[in-house]
Backbone bond lengths (Angstrom), bond angles and torsions (degrees), N, CA, C in turn:
res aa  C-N    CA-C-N  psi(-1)  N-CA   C-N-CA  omega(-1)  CA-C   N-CA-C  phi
1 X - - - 1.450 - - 1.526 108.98 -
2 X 1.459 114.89 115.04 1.425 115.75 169.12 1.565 105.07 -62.89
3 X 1.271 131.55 129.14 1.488 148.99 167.97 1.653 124.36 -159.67
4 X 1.385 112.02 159.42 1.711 83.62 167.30 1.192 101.88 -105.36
5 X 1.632 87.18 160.65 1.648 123.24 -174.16 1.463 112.25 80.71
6 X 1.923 115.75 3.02 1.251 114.41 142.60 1.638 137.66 -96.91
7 X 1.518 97.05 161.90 1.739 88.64 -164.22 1.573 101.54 -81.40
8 X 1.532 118.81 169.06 1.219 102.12 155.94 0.995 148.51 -83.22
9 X 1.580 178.79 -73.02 1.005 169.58 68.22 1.684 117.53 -100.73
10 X 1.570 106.12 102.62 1.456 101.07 -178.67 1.730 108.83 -163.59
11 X 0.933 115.31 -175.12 1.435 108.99 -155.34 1.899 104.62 -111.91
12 X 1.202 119.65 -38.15 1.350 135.24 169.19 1.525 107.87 -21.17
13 X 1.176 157.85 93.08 1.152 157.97 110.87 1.489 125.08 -58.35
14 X 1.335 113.85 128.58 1.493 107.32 168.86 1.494 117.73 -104.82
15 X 1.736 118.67 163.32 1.647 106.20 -175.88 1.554 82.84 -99.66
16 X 1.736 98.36 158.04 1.350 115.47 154.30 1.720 120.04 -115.38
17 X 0.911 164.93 118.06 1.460 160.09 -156.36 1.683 110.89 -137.78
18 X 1.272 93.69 124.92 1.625 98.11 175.93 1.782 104.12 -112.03
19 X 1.336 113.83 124.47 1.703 109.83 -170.22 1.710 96.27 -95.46
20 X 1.129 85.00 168.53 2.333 109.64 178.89 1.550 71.38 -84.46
21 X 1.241 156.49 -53.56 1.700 117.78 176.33 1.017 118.26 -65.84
22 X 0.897 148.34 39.35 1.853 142.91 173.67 1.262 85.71 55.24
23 X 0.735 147.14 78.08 1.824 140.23 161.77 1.956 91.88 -128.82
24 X 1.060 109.46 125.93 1.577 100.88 151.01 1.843 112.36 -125.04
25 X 1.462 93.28 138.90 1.748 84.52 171.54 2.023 100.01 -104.69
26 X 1.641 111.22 -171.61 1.128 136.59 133.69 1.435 118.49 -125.90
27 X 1.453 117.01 173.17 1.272 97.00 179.77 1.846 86.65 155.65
28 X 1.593 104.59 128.31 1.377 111.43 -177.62 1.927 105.57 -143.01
29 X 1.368 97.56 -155.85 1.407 95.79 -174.10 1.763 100.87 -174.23
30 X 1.419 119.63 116.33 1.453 112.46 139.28 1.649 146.57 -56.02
31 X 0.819 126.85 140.70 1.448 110.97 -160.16 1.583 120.83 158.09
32 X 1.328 132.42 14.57 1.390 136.76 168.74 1.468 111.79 86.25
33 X 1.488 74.69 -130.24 2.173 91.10 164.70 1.349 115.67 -77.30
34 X 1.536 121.60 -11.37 1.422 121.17 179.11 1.490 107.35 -86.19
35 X 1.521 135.03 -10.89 1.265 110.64 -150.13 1.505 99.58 -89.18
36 X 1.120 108.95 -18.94 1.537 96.77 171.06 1.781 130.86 -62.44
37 X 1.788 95.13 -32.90 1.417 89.39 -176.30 1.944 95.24 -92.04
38 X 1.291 108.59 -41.33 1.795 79.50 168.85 1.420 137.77 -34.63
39 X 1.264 102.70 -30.89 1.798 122.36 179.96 1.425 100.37 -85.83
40 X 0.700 135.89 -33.76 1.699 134.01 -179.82 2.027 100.26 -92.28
41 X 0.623 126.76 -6.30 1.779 137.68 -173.08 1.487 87.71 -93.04
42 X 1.786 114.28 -77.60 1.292 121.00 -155.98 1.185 105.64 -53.88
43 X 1.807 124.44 -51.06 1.838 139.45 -177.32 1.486 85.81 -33.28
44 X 1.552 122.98 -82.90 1.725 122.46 -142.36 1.407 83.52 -73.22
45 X 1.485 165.15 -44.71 1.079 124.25 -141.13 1.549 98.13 -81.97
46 X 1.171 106.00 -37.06 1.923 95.11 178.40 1.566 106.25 -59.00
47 X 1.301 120.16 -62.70 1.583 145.62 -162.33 2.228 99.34 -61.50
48 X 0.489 89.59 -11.41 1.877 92.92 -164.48 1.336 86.08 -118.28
49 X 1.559 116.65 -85.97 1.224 123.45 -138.83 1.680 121.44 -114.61
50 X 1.549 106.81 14.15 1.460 135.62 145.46 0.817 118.77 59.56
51 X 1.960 113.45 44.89 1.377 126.44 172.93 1.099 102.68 -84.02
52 X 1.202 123.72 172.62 1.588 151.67 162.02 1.129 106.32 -49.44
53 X 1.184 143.29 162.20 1.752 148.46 -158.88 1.773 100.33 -99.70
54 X 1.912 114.56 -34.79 1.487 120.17 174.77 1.681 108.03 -68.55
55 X 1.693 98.94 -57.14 1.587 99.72 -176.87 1.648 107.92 -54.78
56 X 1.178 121.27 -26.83 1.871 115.67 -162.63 2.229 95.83 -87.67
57 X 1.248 123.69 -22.18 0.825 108.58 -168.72 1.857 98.52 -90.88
58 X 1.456 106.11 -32.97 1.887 105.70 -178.96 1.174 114.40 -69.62
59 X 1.547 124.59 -17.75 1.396 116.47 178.92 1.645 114.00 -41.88
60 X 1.420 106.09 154.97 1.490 97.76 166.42 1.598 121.53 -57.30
61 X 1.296 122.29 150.06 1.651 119.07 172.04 1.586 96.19 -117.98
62 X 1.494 80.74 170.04 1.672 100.33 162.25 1.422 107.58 -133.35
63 X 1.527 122.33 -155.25 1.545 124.40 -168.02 1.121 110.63 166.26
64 X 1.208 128.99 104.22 1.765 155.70 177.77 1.105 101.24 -61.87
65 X 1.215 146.36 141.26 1.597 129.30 167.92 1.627 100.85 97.34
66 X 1.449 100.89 -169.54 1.548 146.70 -159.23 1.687 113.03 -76.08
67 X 1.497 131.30 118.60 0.902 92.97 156.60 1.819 125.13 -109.08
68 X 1.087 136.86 -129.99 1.297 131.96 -176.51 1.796 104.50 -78.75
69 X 1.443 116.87 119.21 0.878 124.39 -175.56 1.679 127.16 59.22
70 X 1.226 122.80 21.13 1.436 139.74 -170.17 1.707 116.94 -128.39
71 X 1.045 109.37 99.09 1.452 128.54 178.46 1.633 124.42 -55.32
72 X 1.592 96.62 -3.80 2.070 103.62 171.15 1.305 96.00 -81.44
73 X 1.330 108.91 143.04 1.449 113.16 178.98 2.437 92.09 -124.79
74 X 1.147 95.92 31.20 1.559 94.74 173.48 1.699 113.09 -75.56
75 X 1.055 115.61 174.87 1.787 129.04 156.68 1.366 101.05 -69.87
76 X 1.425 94.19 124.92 1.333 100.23 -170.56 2.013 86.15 -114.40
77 X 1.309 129.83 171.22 1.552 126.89 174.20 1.953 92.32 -166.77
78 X 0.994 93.65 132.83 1.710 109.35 177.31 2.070 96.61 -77.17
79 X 1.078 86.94 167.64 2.296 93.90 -154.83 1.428 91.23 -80.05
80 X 1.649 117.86 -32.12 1.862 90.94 168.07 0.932 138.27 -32.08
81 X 1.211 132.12 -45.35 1.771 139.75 155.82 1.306 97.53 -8.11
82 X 1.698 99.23 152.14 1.220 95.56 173.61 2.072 95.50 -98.92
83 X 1.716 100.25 156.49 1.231 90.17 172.78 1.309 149.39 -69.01
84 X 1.436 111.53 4.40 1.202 109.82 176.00 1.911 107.80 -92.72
85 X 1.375 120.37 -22.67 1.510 119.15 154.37 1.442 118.90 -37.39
86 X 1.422 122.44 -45.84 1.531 124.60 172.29 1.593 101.08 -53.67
87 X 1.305 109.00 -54.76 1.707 102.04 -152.06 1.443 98.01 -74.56
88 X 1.429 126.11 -38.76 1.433 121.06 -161.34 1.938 99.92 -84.16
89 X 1.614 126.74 -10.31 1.371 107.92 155.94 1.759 119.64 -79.06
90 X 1.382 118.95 -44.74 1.326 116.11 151.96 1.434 141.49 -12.83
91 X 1.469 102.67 -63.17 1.294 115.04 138.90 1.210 139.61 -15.19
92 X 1.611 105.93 -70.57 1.553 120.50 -175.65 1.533 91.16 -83.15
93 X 1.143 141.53 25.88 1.398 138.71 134.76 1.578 100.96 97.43
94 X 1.873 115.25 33.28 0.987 111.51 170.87 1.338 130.72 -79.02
95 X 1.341 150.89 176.82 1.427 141.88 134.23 1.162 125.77 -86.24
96 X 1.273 116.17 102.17 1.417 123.23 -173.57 1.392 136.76 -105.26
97 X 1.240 115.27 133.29 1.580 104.80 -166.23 1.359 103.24 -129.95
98 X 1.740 120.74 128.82 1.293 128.44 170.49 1.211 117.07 -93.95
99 X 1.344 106.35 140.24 1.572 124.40 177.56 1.385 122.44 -124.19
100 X 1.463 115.39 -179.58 1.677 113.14 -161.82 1.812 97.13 -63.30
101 X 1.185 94.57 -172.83 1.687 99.91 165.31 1.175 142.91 -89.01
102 X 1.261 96.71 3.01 1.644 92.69 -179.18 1.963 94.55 -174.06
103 X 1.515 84.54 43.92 1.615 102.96 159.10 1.409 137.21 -54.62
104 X 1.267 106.95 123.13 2.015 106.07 -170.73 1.454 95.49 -68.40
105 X 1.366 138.31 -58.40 1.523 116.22 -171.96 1.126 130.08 -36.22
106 X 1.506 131.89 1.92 1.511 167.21 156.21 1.873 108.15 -77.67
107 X 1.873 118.77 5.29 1.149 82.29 -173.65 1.128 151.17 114.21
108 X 1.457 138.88 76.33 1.468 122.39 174.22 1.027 121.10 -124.63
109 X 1.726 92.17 129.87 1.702 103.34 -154.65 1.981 99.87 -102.54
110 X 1.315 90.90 170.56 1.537 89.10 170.93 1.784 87.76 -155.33
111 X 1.514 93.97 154.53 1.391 120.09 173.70 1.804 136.00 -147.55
112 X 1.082 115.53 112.66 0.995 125.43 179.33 1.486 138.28 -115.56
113 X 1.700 117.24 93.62 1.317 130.54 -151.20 1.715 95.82 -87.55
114 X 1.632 127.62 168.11 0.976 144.17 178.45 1.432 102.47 -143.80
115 X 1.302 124.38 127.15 1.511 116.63 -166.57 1.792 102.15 -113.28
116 X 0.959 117.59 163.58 1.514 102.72 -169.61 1.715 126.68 -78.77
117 X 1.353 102.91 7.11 1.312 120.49 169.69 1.560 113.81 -112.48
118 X 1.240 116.34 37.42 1.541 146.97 161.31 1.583 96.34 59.98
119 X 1.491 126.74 19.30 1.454 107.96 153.70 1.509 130.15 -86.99
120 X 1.430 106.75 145.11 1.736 99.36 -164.41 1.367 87.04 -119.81
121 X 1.246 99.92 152.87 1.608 114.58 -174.92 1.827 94.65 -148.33
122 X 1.229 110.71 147.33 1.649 135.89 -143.03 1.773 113.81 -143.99
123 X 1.255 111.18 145.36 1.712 113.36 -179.47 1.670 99.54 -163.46
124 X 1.521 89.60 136.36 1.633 75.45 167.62 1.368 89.29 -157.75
125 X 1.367 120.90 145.15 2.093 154.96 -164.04 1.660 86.32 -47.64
126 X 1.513 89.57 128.54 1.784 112.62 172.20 1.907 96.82 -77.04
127 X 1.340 97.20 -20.93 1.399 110.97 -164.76 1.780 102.83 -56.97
128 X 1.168 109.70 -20.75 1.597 112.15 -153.15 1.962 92.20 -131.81
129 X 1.370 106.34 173.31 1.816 93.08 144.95 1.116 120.22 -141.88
130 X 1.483 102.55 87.94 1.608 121.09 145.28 1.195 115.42 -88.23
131 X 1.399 116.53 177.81 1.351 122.21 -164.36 1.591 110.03 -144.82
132 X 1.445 119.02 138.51 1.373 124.78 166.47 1.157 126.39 -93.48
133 X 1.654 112.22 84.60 0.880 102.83 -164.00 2.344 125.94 -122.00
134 X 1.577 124.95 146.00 1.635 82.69 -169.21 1.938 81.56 -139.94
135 X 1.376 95.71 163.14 1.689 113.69 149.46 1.088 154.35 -103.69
């Protein structure tokens, strides 16, 4: 309900994260039913597996669920994958659907880390065009 002193109704959340290294990022994502797991994808690939904030957002994605205006609720995975990932979820009796490579129904995320020695380092989705940009 538009009113005042009501909120609006929308799905956009961004993460904020403060690390035990003094590192804090932000960093969110549009994207439906995906934006949650894009946002939880992009977090560990920097946070776990200590890519760069550009490389963790271009990786290929996938997306369980819905996308904008589309009633399949299958695994959806962009064609970077390698092909034997298609066949071996199939397998496990998934429904799978391939898409272009660097498909927006996947999302565009942006991220911006702060490391605890005040360098910030930045990424944002080839998928879309925004830009990472600083001074």
């Amino acid at each position: 309900t538009l009113a005042p002193g009501k909120k609006p109704f929308h799905t956009l959340n961004a993460g904020l994260a403060q690390c035990a290294s003094g590192a804090s990022m932000v960093y969110g994502s549009m994207g439906g039913d995906g934006q949650p797991q894009t946002q939880a994808t992009i977090f560990s690939r920097v946070m776990q597996f200590s890519d760069h904030p550009q490389q963790a957002i271009e990786r290929p994605r996938w997306l369980l669920g819905r996308t904008w205006g589309a009633p399949s609720d299958t695994l959806k995975l962009e064609s970077r994958f390698a092909p034997g990932v298609f066949q071996a979820l199939r397998g496990l009796g998934h429904e799978v659907e391939e898409f272009g490579p660097w498909d927006e129904s996947f999302g565009h995320a942006g991220m911006i880390v702060r490391h605890a020695n005040g360098v910030l380092e930045g990424g944002y989705d080839p998928r879309s065009n925004g830009a990472a940009i600083g001074f």
